[in-house]
Each structure stands twice: as structure tokens, then as C-alpha cells.
N, C-alpha and C positions, 0 to 999 in steps of 0.2 A: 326335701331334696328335689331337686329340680329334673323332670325326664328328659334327659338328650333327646330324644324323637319328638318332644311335647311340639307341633306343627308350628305353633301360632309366634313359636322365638323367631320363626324363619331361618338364613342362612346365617352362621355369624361372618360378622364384621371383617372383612378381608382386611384391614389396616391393623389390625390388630394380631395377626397372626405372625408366629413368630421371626419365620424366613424373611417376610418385609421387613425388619429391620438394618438399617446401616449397618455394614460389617456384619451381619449375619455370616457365618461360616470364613472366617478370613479368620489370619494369622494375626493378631494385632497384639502391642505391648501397653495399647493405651485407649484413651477414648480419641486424643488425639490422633491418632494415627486414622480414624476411621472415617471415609472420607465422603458425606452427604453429594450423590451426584444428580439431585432433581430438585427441581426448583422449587423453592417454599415462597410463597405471598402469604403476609400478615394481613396485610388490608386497610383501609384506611378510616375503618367506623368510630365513631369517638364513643366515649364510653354509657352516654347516652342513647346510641342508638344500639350499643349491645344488650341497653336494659332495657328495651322498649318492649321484650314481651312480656316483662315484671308488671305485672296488672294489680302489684300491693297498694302501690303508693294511689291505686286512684280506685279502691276499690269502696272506698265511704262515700265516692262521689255521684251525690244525683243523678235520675239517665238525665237531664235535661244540658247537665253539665255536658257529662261524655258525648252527647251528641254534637253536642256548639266544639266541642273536641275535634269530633271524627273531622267534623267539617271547616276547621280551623286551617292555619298558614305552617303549625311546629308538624313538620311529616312525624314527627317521633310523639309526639301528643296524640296522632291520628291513628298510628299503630296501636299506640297501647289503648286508647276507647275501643276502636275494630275488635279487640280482644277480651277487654274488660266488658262489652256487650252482650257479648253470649251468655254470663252470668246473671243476667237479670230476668224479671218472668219478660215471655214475647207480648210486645205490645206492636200494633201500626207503626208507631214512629221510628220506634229500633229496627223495624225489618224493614222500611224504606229507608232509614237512614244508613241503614247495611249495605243493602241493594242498591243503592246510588252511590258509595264510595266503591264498593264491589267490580263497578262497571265504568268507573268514570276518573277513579283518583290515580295520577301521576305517578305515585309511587305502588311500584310491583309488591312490597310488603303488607301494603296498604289493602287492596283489592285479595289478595291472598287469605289475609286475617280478615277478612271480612267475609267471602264466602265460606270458610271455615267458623266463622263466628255463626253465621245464618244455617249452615248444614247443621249445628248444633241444636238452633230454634227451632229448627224444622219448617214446616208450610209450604204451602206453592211456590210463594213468591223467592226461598231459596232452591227449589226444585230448578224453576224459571233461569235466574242468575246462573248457576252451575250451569246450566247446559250452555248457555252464552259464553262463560269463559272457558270451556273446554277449547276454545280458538281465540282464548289472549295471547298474545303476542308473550307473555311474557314465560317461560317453560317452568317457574313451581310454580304461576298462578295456575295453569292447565292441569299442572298433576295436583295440587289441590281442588281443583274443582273435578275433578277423576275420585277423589275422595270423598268429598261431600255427596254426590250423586249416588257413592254405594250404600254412605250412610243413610243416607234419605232413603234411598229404596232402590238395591241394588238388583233388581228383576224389574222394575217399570224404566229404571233406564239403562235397560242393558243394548239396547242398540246405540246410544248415546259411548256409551262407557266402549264398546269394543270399535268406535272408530279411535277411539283413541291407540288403539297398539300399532294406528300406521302413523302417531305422532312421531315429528323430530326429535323427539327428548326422549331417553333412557327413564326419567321418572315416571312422566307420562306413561309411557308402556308398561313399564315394570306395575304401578298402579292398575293399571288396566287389566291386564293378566291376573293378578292376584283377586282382582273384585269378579271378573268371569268364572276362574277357577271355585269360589266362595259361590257363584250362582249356579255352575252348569256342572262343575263337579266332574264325573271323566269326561262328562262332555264336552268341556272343554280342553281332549287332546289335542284339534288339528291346530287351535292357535297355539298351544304350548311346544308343540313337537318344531312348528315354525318359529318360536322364538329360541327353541334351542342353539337356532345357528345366527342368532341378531348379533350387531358386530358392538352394543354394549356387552362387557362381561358380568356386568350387573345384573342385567337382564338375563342372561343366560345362565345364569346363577341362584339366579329365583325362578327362571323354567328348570332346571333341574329340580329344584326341591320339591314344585308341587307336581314334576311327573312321577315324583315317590307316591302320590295317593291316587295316582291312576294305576288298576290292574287290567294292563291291555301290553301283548308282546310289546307292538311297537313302542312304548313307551320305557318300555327294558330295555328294548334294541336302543332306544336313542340314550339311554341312560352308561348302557353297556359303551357306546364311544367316549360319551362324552367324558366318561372315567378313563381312557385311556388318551387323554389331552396331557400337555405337560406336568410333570410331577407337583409344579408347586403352584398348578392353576387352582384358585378358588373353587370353579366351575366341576372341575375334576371331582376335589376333595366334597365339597356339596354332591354328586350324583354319585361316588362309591356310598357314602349316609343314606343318601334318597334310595338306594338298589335294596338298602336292608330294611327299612321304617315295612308297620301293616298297613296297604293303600286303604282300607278300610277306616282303621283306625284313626289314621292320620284326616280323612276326610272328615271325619264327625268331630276331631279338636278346631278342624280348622273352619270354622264358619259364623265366626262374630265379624263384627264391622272391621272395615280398614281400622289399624291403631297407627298410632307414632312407630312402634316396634316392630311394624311391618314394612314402614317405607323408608326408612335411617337410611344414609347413605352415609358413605367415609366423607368425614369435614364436613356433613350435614348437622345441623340439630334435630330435636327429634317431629319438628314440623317442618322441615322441607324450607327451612326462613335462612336459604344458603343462594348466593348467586351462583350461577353457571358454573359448575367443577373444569 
């Protein structure tokens, strides 16, 4: 059975909760009646690049193959070798053939699965890379490579890792927070009590939960408001949970590596392989 306090779930999924849905709390005789008033985009990926992080179909192939892959004209070929590479032992050729689509290739997914491929290899040379894209232009290659950096070694680059909380991107940060909080532990209240009031609610969202495993007043006091936000706020509902959890407890579940299940966003997958919400 699974512990409600177990730290490392994180906050759950505010899309899934039950008030967001259409017609929540309304009179209705029907489904019809119930009236969608925010705008849904499907997108326009063909079914090919929705499977390109399906790394089955090319997982008997050669590294020699996947590499002439990575470096190929099909962006959707380039993704899935970027991914299917991490599974093989690290040789030279796959961590510069990493490193060089990492830093140079057109497509944002591309560069993404590829520092995430390389954090998995491990070595300098994706130590190197992460630090370079933490200022891609592109906001999930930054918060992937916010990832990789804790993975590799989330105390050697921790100065790296905390510019990142004055990223433009909600992932970006929310990542950053979470890999400080994992190294510095209360010590890192002052960036957390500061992101309590960031104007992502995502963010604010995942500062409340991990000011549950700080035991310091102000970290109550900020929790104590931010439970008194609107009724059906996320952020709310997260720091009444985070006022009861053991700050003790909760600190020693929570200190393995970034996972997928700590950085999910609504309409994300569980690697961050989502354009701009």
C-alpha cells in the first residue's frame, strides 16, 4: 500500500483532481449540457514522431548504425538513436556522438534526449554538455539538463544547478529547487520560502511540499498562508499535506536522483518531451 506522505510521489497532478473538471459542481441533465470553456490544442505531430521515444524497434541495431542515425536528415530517426544510446556500454564515439547532437542539433527533442541520454553514461564530457545547455534557448532542454547535472552529481554542480531558479521557465526552476532541496536539505529554506511566492503555481506547489521536510518556524509560517490561498488552489491543498508530513522523515525518503515522477507536469510526459504549456 502505498504511504500518502511517501516524499519522492511529490505533489499529485493538479489536472487530475476532481474540481478541474467541466461541470464540476453544476446542475446539468447531460454531458451535453456541460460546457468546455478553455481551449484545447491537439497538435499537429504525426504518428511517427509521437513514437520516436519508442527505442523497440531499433534496439538490435548496431551503435554504428544509431550513430549514422543520430546524425542523419529523419529528426524522428535522430530522436529515437539520442535515446536508444544510452543503453549501450559508453564508448568515445556515443559520448561525442551524444555531445555533438546535445549542442548543435535543430531539433529541441533532439539535443534534450541526448543530454539526458549522456547524464545516464555518465563522464566529464556529459558533466561538460549539461552545464552548456542549462542556457539552450530551448526551456525543456534547460530543465533537462537541470536533471542531468543532479544526476551526475548533484553537490559538484550545485552552483550551476541553483542559477537555474532565476530561469524563465517554471520547469527549469521547479527542477532546480527540488535537486538543492535533495543536496542542502533545510538548508535550503531561503530559496524555497522565495519560491513560495513564484508566479508559476507549479512551482509554488512543489515549494510547498518540500517546505514539509524543513523543521524551522518560518517555514510553518510560510506553509500556515499559503494553506489559507483559495479553497481549490493546488498549492493550498499541497502545504495543508506538507503542515502534517515528519520534516525528518520526509527528508531521508527524499534524496535519490531527479526521477520522471518528480518533474511530470499536466500535458507533460514523464520526460519533460512536451513543447511550451
Amino acid at each position: 500500500m502505498r504511504d500518502e506522505d511517501e516524499a519522492t510521489d511529490g505533489p499529485p497532478d493538479p489536472q487530475l483532481h476532481p474540481e478541474n473538471s467541466p461541470g464540476f459542481d453544476a446542475d446539468t441533465s447531460g454531458l451535453a449540457d456541460i460546457e468546455v470553456d478553455r481551449d484545447v490544442t491537439i497538435g499537429d505531430a504525426s504518428l511517427a514522431e509521437l513514437a520516436a521515444s519508442d527505442t523497440e524497434p531499433v534496439e538490435s541495431d548496431a551503435v554504428a548504425d544509431l550513430l549514422s542515425s543520430l546524425s542523419g536528415d529523419d529528426v524522428v530517426e535522430r530522436r529515437r538513436a539520442a535515446l536508444a544510446l544510452s543503453e549501450r556500454e559508453r564508448t568515445d564515439p556515443i559520448v561525442q556522438g551524444l555531445a555533438h547532437a546535445a549542442t548543435t542539433d535543430a531539433d529541441a527533442d533532439v539535443r534534450q534526449f541526448a543530454v539526458e541520454s549522456l547524464a545516464k553514461l555518465g563522464g566529464p564530457v556529459a558533466a561538460e554538455t549539461a552545464s552548456v545547455l542549462v542556457d539552450d534557448e530551448d526551456p525543456w532542454v534547460r530543465a533537462e539538463a537541470v536533471v542531468s547535472l543532479d544526476r551526475l552529481d548533484r553537490g559538484a554542480h550545485a552552483d550551476r544547478i541553483e542559477g537555474a531558479l532565476d530561469d524563465a521557465h517554471h520547469a527549469a526552476r521547479r527542477n532546480a529547487a527540488i535537486s538543492l532541496f535533495k543536496h542542502r536539505g533545510e538548508d535550503a529554506l531561503p530559496e524555497l520560502l522565495d519560491l513560495a511566492d513564484d508566479p508559476s503555481e507549479r512551482v509554488r506547489e512543489w515549494a510547498a511540499h518540500l517546505l514539509g521536510g524543513i523543521a524551522d518556524d518560518r517555514a510553518h509560517e510560510t506553509l500556515e498562508r499559503l494553506a489559507e490561498e483559495d479553497e481549490r488552489s493546488v498549492v493550498r491543498e499541497t502545504a495543508v499535506r506538507a503542515r502534517d508530513v515528519d520534516a525528518g522523515s520526509f527528508r531521508r525518503q527524499f534524496s535519490g536522483a531527479l526521477d520522471e515522477s518528480d518533474r511530470t507536469l499536466p500535458g507533460e510526459d514523464d520526460l519533460n518531451r512536451t513543447p511550451d504549456l
